[in-house]
C-alpha beads as a LAMMPS data file, in Angstrom:
LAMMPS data file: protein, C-alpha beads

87 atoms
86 bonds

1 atom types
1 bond types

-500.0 500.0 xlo xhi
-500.0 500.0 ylo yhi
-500.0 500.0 zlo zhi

Masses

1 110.0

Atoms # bond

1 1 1 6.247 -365.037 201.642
2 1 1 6.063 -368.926 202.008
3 1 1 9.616 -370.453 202.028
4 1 1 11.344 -367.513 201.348
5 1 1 12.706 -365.212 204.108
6 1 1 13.161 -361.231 204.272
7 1 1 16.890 -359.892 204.317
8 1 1 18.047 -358.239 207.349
9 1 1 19.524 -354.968 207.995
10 1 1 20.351 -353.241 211.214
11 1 1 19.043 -349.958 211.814
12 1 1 21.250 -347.278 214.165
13 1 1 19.374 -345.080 216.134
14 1 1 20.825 -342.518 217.640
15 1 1 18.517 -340.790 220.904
16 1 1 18.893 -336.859 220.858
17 1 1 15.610 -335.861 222.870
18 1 1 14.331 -337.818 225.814
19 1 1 11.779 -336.387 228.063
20 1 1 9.807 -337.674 230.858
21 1 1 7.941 -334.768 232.519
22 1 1 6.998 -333.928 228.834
23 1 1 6.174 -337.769 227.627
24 1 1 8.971 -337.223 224.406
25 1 1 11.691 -339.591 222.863
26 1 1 13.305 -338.348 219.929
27 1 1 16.479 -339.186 217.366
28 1 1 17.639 -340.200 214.213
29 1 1 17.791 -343.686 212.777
30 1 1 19.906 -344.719 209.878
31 1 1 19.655 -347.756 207.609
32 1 1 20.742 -349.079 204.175
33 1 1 21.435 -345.669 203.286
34 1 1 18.035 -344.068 204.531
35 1 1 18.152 -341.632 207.386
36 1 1 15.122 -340.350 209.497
37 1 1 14.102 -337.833 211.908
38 1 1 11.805 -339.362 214.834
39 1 1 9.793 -338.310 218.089
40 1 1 7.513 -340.235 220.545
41 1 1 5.482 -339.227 222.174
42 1 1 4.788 -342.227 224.449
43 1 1 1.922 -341.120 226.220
44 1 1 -0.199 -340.547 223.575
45 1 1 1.758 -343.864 221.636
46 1 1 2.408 -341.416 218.909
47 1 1 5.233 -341.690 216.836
48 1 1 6.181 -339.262 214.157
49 1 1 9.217 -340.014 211.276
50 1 1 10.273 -337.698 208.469
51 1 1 10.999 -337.157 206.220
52 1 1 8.410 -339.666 204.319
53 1 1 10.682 -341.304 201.609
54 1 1 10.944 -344.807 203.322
55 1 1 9.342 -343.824 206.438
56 1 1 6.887 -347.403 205.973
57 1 1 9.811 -349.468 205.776
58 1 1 10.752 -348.248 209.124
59 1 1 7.984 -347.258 211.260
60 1 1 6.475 -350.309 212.424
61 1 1 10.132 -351.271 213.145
62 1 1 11.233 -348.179 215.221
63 1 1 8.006 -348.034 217.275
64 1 1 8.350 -351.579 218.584
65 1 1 11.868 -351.404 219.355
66 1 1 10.983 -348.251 221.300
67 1 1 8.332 -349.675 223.061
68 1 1 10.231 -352.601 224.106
69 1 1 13.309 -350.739 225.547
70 1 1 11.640 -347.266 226.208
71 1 1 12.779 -347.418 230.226
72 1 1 16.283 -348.522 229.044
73 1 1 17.144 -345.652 226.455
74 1 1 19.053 -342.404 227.389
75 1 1 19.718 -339.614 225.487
76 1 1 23.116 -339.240 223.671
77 1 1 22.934 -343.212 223.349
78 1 1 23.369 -344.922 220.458
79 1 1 21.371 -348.130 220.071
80 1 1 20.695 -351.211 216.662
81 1 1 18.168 -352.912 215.967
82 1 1 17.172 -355.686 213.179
83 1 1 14.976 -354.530 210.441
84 1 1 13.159 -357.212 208.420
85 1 1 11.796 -356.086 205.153
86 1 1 13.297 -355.205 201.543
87 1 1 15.216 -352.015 201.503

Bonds

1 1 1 2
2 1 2 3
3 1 3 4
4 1 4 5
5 1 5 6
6 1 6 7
7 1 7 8
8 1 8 9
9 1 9 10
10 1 10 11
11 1 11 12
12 1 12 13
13 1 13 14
14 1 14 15
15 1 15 16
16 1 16 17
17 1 17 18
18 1 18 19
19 1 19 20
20 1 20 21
21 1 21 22
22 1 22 23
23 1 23 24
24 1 24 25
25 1 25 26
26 1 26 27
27 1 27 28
28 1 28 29
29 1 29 30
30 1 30 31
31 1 31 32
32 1 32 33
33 1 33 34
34 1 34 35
35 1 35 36
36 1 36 37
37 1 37 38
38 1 38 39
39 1 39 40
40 1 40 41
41 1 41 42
42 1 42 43
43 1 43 44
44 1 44 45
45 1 45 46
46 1 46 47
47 1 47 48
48 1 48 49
49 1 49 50
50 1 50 51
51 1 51 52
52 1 52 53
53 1 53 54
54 1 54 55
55 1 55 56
56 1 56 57
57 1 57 58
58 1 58 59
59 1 59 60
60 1 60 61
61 1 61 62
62 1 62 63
63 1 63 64
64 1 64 65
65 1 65 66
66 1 66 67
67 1 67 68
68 1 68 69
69 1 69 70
70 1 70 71
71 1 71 72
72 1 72 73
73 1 73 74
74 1 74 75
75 1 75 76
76 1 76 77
77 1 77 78
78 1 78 79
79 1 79 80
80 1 80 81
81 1 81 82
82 1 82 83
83 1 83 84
84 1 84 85
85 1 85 86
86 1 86 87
C-alpha cells in the first residue's frame, strides 16, 4: 500500500491459561468487535485461534505479541496490543 497507511486498532487480550511444565498460554483477545479463543503452545510455536471468522486478521498479530512478551505474561492479566490491518 504505497502512500497510504493501515488504520490501527488495539486488541485486548485477556490470559486465562498459562502453563510452563506443560509449554501452554491461552486467552481471549477482543478487537473491533471480534472476539477469539487462543492457546500456545510455545514449544512446539503452535498457536491455535477460533473460532475462524477473522482469525487471519489476527493471528499473525497475536503470535508476535506473544512471542515478544511470552516471559512477561501471567495469567488473570490483561494486556493491548496494536493491530495494523483493515477490520
Amino acid at each position: 500500500m504505497t502512500g497510504r497507511h493501515l488504520p490501527k486498532t488495539i486488541a485486548y487480550l485477556r490470559i486465562t491459561t498459562l502453563s510452563w511444565q506443560e509449554g501452554v498460554l491461552g486467552g481471549e483477545v477482543q478487537a473491533a468487535g471480534y472476539q477469539w479463543s487462543f492457546y500456545w503452545f510455545f514449544r512446539q510455536d503452535s498457536l491455535q485461534v477460533t473460532p475462524s471468522l477473522g482469525r487471519a486478521l489476527i493471528y499473525e498479530s497475536l503470535g508476535r505479541f506473544l512471542e515478544h512478551n511470552d516471559y512477561q505474561l501471567e495469567a488473570g492479566g490483561d494486556y493491548e496490543f496494536v493491530l495494523r490491518s483493515r477490520l
